[in-house]
C-alpha positions as CSV (number, residue, x, y, z in Angstrom):
1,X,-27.4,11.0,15.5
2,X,-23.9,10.0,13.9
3,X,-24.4,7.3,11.1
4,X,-22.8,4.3,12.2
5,X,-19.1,3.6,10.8
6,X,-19.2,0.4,8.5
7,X,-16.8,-2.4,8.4
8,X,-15.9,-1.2,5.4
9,X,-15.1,2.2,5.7
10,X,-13.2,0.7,8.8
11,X,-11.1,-1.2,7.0
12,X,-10.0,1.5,4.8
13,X,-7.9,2.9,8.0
14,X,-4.5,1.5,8.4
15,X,-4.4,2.0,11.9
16,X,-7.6,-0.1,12.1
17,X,-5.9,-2.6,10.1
18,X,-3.2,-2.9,12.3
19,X,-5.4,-2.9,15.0
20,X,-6.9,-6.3,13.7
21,X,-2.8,-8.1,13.5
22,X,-2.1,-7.3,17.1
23,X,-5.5,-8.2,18.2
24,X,-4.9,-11.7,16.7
25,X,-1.5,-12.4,17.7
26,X,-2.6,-11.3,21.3
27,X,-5.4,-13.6,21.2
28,X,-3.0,-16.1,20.0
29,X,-0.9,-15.3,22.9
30,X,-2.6,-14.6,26.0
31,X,-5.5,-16.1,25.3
32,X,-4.8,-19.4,23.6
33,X,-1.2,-20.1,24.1
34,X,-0.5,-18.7,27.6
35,X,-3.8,-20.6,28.8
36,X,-3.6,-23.9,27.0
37,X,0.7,-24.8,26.5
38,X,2.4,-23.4,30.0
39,X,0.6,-25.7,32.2
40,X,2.0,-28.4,30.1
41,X,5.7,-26.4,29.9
42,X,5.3,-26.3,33.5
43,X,5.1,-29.9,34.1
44,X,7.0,-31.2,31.3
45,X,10.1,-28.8,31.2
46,X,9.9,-27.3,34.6
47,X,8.6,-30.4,36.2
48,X,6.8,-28.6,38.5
49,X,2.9,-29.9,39.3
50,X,0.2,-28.2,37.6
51,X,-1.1,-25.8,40.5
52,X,2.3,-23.9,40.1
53,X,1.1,-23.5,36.4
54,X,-1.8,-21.2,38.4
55,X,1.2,-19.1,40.0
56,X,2.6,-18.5,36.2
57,X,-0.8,-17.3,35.2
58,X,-1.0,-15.0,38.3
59,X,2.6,-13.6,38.1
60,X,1.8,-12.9,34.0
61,X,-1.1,-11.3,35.6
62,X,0.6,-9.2,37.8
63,X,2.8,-7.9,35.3
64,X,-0.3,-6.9,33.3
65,X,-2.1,-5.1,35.6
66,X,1.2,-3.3,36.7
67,X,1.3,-1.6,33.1
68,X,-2.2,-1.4,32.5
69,X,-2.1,1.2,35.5
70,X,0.3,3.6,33.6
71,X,-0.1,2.4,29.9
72,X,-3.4,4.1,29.1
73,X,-1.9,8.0,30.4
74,X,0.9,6.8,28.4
75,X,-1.1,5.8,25.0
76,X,-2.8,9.9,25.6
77,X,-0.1,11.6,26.0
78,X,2.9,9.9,23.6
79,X,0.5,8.4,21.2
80,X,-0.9,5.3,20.3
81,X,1.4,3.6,17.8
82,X,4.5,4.0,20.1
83,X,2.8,2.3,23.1
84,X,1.3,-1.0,20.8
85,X,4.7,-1.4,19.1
86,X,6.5,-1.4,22.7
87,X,3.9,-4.0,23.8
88,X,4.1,-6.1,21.0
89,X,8.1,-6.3,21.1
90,X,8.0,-6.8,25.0
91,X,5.2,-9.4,24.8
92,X,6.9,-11.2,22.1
93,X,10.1,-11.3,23.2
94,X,8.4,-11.9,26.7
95,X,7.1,-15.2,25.0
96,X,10.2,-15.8,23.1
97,X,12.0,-16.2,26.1
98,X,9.7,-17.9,27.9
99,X,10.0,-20.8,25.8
100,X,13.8,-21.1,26.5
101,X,13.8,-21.0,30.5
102,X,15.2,-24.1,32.3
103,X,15.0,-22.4,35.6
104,X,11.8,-21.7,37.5
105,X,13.0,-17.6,38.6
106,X,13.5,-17.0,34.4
107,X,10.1,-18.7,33.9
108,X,8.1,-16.2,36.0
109,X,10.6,-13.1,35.5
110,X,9.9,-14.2,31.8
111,X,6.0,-13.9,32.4
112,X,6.1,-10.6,34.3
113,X,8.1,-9.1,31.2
114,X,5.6,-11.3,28.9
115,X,2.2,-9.7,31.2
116,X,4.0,-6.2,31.1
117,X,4.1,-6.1,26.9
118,X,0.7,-7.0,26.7
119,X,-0.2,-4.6,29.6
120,X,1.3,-1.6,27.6
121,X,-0.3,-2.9,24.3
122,X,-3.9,-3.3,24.8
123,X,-4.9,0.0,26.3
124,X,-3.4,2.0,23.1
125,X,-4.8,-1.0,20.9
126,X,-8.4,-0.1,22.0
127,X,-8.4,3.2,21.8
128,X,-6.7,3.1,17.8
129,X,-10.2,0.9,17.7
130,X,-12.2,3.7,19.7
131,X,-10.8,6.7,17.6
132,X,-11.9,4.8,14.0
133,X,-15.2,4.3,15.7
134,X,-15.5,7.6,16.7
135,X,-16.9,9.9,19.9
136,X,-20.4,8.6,19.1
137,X,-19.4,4.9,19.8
138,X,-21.6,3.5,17.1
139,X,-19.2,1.0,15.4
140,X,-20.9,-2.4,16.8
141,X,-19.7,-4.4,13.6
142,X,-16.2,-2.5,13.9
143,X,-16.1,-3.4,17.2
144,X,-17.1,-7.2,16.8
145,X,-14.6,-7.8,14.0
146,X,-11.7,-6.6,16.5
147,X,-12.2,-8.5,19.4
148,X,-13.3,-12.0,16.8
149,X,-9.5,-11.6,15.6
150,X,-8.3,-12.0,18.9
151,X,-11.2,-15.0,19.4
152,X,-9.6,-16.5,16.1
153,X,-6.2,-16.5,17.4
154,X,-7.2,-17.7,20.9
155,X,-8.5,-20.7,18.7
156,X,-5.8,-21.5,16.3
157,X,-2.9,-20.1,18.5
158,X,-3.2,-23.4,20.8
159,X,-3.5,-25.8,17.8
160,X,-1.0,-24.8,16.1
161,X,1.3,-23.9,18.8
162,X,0.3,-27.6,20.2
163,X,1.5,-29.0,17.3
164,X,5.1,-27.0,17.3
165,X,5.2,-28.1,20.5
166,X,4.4,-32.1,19.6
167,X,6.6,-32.3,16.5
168,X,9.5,-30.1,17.6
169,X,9.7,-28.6,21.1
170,X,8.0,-25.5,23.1
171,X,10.8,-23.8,22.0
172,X,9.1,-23.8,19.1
173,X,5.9,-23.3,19.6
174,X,6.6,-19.5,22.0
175,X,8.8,-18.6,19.6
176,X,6.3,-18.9,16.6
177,X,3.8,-17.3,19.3
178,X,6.2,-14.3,19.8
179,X,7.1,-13.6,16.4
180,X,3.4,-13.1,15.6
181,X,3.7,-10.0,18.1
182,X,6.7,-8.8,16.5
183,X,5.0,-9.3,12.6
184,X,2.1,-7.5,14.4
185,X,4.9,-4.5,15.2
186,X,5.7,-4.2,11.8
187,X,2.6,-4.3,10.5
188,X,2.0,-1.4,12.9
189,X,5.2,0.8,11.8
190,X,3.7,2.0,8.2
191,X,0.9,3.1,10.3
């Protein structure tokens, strides 16, 4: 039986560090921003009705599933670090952009680009976790801690980026939203 890797010893690895920052920004992102402001965007800048907000989520989906196909191979073969940076700088510039569209055909090519970053990301994110935790898999606490940052910024993401969004514009709030990704990258680049 292998002893079971401690948070602590966990932390002590930059790449698991890293690991944490992209998990929470995309949390932030796709789980708390994409989910709670673009069916408002939608109808209030698009002014489109709130079941195409649905069509938004699908066609970020799309894109998603698209890279997750190829993204994992990818994550093997050139590395892991390469493939999470590329994520994070599509995804965030993905969102970014997002929050500038006027036009309905930007808004989804937007969220394909948007679903494509975080499609190439999370594959190569999860296995950076996997390889601190080691073949033996027994990193529960390791594992938790991960996937709560994401939980935290699925939970503060939408608050804050609510608030952007109130006081200044949407603009606003998915550019905050995608310069966490691209903070994540550079936390990622020492690494």
């Amino acid at each position: 039986d292998a002893p079971k890797i401690s948070l602590r010893t966990a932390l002590g690895h930059r790449s698991y560090l890293a690991s944490l920052a992209s998990s929470f920004a995309n949390g932030w992102a796709v789980f708390g921003v994409r989910v709670s402001l673009v069916p408002l965007f939608v109808e209030e800048v698009l002014r489109r009705d709130g079941a195409f907000a649905g069509t938004a989520l699908a066609v970020f989906a799309a894109g998603n599933v698209v890279m997750l196909l190829v993204a994992g191979r990818l994550a093997d073969t050139i590395g892991r670090k390469p493939m999470v940076i590329l994520g994070l700088l599509v995804a965030g510039g993905g969102t970014i952009w997002l929050g500038f569209t006027d036009s309905v055909l930007l808004f989804l090519v937007a969220s394909v680009v948007a679903g494509m970053g975080s499609g190439l990301l999370t594959p190569a994110q999860q296995a950076t976790v996997a390889d601190v935790i080691g073949s033996k898999g027994r990193g529960g606490p390791v594992l938790a801690a991960f996937q709560m940052a994401a939980d935290i910024g699925a939970v503060i993401g939408p608050i804050a980026a609510g608030i952007l969004a109130d006081q200044l514009s949407y603009s606003a709030a998915f550019a905050m939203t995608g310069v966490l990704a691209v903070v994540a990258a550079l936390v990622w680049l020492p690494v």
